[in-house]
N, C-alpha and C positions, 0 to 999 in steps of 0.2 A: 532289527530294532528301529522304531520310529524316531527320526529328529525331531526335536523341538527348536526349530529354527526360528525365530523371531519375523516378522514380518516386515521389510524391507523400510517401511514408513514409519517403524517405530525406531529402528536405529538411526533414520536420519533427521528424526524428532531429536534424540536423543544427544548424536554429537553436535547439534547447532545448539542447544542449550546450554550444553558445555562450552563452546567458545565463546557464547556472549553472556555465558554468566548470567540467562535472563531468559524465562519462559515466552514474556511477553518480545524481547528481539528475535529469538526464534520462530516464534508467529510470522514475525514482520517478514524473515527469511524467507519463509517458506508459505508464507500468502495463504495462510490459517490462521484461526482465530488463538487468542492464547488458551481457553480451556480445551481444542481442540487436540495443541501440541501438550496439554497434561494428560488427559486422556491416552494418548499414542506410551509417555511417557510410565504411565500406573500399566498399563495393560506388558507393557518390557520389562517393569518391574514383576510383576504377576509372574510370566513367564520365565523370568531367572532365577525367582525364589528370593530376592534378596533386593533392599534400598539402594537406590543409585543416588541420592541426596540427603543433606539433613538441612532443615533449616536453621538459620543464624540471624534473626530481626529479617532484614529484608533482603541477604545473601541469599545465594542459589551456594551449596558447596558440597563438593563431594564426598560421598562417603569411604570407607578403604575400600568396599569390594566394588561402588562405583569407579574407582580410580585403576584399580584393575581391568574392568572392563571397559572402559572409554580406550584403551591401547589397542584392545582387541579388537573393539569396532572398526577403529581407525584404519587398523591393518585389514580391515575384513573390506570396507567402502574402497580404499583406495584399490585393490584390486580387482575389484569388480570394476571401478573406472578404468581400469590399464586395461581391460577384456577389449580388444578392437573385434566390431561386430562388423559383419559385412553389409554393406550399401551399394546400396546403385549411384551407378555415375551419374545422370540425373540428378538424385538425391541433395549429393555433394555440392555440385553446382547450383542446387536452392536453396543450401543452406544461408538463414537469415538470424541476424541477432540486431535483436531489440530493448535499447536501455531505455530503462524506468525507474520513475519512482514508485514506491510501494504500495501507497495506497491508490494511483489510478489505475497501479495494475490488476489490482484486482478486481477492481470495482467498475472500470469499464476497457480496457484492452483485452484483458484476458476474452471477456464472452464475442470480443471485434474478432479474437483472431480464431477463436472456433469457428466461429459460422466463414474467415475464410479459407479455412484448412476443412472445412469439408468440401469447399469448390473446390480446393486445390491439395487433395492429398498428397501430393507428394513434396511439398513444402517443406524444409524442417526448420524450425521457428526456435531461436533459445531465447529468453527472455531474462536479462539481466536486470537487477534490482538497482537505484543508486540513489542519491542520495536527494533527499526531500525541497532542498535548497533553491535559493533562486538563484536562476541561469547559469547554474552547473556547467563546467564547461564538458562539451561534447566530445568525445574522444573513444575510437577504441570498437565502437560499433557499426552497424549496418543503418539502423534508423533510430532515432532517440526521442522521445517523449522529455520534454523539457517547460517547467512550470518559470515563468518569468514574464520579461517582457517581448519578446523573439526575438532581437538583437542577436545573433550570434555569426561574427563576421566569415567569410568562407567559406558560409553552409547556406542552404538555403531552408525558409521555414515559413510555414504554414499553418494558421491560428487552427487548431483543435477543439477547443472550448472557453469559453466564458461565458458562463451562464451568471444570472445575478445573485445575488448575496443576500442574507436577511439571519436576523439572532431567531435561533431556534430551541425551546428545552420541551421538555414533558409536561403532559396537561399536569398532573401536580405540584410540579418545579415554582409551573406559572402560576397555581391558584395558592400554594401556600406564600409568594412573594407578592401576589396580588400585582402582576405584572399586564396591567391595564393600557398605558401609553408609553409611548421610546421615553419618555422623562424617570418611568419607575424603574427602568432599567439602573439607576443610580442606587440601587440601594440592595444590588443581589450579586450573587459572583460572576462576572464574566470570563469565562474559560479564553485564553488568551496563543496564538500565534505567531511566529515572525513571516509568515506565510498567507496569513491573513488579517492586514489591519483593521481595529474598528474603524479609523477615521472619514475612510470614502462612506460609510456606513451613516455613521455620528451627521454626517453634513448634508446627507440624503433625508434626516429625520428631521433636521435644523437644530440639531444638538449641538452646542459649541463648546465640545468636552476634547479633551485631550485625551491620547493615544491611554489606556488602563495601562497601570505598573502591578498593579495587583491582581490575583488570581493564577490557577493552575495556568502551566505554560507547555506546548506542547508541538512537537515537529513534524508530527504527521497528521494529515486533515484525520483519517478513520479514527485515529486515538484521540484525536479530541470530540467526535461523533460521538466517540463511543463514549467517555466520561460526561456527554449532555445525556446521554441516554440512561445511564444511572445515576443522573438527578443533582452532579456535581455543579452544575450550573448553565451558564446560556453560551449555548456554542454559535457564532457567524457562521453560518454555513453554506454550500454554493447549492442552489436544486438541483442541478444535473447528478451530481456527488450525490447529495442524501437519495434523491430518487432510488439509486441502484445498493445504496446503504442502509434505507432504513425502509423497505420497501412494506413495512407494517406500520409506517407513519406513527410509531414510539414517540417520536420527535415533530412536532407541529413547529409553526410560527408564531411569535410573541407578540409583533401586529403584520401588519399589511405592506409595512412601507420596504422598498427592496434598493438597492444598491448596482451599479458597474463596480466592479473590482478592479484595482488596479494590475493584476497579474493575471494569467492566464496558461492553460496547458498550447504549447506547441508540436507539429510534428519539427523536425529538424530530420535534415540527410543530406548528404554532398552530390548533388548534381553529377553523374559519371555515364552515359551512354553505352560505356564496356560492365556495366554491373548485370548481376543476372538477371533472366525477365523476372525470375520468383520476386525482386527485388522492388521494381515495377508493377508488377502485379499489386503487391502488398502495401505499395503508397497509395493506388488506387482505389484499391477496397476501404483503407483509412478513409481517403480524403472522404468519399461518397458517405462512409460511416457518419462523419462527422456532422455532413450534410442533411440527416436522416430523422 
């Protein structure tokens, strides 16, 4: 008799939904879009025969025979992680781990570290997610991607990106607001950041407006792309970012006038001569990325 085994990405659709209580955190997890992780999610259901949620207003919550099978899963992932697969000793000695935030991971390390793991297949790269934050402190990894100002004593760090800034929505966003000069910006929503202030912005246009208290407020740059991109209002956003985000230009500029940011993407890593060369290798391919 043939199994109907579920396909390995839809269970792990599944239990990161379940711990964050949120289709869209599970995206974030797992560096997918959120109708990507509902998708993974309807097609597990298809296959079991039966609902794994019900809705409640804005709850994610389970239903009885999803609660049944979230144990099963659980039990099914964790042993397949307990499987020790064999490696080469090489391997081990390249193994690298790389903490990030979630949205430049996706948006531009991930495609940095394919092209250099096809010069260096034998690399093994884990790539940790953290948190969106300025100057997170660094801990725990091989190399970290760090949004801030690069201050981070003990380590040493090298500017990554900062590219300039500028309010960006949709050609209709802008013609139903009639968003003509930085001044009509006063009277439409601006989607708002702790990660990105208007103010270097505001003073670049000769705006003498105080920091917005109002509008949607949000912790990761993608999610707020993404909310200018369905029309919710004018997102600040960095070029380099939208470049590799919105690369069907969905999202234009509102005028001309551009901005320095005060924050910035970092490499950070601790200076160690005894580290692996995979280690070295992989700061170099960055830095030259960066350069590119």
């Amino acid at each position: 008799m043939q199994r109907r085994i579920p396909p390995l990405n839809t269970l792990y659709a599944f239990e990161s939904a379940v711990r964050h209580g949120s289709f869209s955190k599970a995206a974030e997890e797992l560096l997918l879009t959120r109708s990507a992780v509902s998708h993974r999610i309807k097609l597990l259901e298809e296959l079991a025969g039966f609902a794994l949620f019900h809705r409640q207003g804005r709850a994610l919550v389970l239903s009885s025979a999803g609660e049944a099978y979230i144990t099963v899963v659980r039990h099914a992932l964790d042993a397949l992680e307990a499987v020790k697969l064999p490696r080469l000793a090489n391997n081990i000695e390249a193994s690298i781990t790389i903490s990030t935030p979630p949205s430049f991971a996706r948006l531009i390390l991930w495609p940095a570290i394919q092209g250099f793991q096809q010069e260096h297949p034998e690399a093994q790269i884990s790539i940790e997610l953290s948190s969106s934050g300025l100057d997170v402190k660094a801990e725990g990894a091989d190399i970290y991607i760090r949004f801030g100002t690069g201050n981070y004593p003990g380590m040493k760090s090298l500017m990554f990106m900062k590219s300039d800034i500028f309010p960006a929505a949709t050609p209709d966003f802008i013609n139903q607001h009639r968003l003509f000069t930085p001044a009509d910006l006063e009277h439409c929503t601006m989607l708002r950041s702790p990660l990105e202030p208007w103010k270097p912005w505001f003073m670049a246009a000769g705006l003498p407006w105080s920091e917005p208290v109002e509008g949607p407020h949000f912790g990761d740059f993608a999610m707020m792309y993404q909310a200018a991109r369905e029309g919710m209002g004018v997102a600040l956003v960095r070029a380099a970012l939208l470049e590799h985000f919105d690369p069907g230009a969905k999202l234009i500029p509102v005028t001309h006038i551009r901005a320095t940011p005060a924050y910035g993407y970092y490499i950070v890593y601790r200076e160690d001569a005894a580290e692996p060369k995979s280690k070295h290798l992989l700061l170099e391919w960055l830095v030259q990325d960066r350069r590119a």
